[in-house]
N, C-alpha and C positions, 0 to 999 in steps of 0.2 A: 606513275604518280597517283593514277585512279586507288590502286590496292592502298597507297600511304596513307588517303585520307580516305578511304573506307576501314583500314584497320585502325587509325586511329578514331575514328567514330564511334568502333567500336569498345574500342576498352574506354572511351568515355562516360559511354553508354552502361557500361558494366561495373563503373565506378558509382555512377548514380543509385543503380538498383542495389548497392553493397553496402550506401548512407541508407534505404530504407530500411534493410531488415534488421528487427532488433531481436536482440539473445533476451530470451524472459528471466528473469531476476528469480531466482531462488526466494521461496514463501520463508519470512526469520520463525526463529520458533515462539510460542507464546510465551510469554512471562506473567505469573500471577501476581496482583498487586497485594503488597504489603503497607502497612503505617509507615515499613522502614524504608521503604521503596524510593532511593532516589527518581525523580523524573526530571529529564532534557527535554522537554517538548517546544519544539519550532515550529512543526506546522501537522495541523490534525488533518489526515486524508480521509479516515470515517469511520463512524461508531454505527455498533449495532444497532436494529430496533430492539424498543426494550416489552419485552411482552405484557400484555393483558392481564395477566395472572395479581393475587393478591398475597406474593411471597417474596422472599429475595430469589431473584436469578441474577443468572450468569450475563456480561452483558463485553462484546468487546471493541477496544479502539487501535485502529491502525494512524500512525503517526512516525514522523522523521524526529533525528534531534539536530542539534544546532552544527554534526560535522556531515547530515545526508543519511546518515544510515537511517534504514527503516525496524521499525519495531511495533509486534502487536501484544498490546496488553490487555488482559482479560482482570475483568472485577465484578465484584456484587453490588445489584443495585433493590431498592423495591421497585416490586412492577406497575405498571398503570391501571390495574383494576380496581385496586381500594377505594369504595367510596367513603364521603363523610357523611351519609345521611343514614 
């Protein structure tokens, strides 16, 4: 009776630790944005910072659409060193 309920402790046991590990999700590939660009966006996970500089750069956002898939979109933005004085 003792091995019954030590083996089943165990594969209890080994069931829990099976719920913790998770499989890492494949990085999608980027998509460059276009005018023609449809977007689905549900929920924005995070955009880059946008550099210092006084040019257009590259700037990019990671985001889900409304069926879960993830998608990272890269665009141009001006950067925050322009001053107006």
């Amino acid at each position: 009776m003792k091995r019954l309920i030590a083996l089943a402790l165990v594969a209890f046991s080994t069931l829990a630790v099976a719920d913790e590990v998770q499989v890492p999700q494949q990085q999608p590939a980027v998509e460059q944005y276009t005018y023609a660009t449809d977007l689905d966006i549900a929920n924005v996970i995070s955009v880059t910072p946008i550099a210092d500089v006084c040019e257009v750069v590259p700037a990019q956002m990671t985001y889900e659409d409304h069926q879960g898939q993830r998608h990272i979109l890269e665009y141009r933005v001006m950067g925050n060193g322009c001053s107006n004085g």
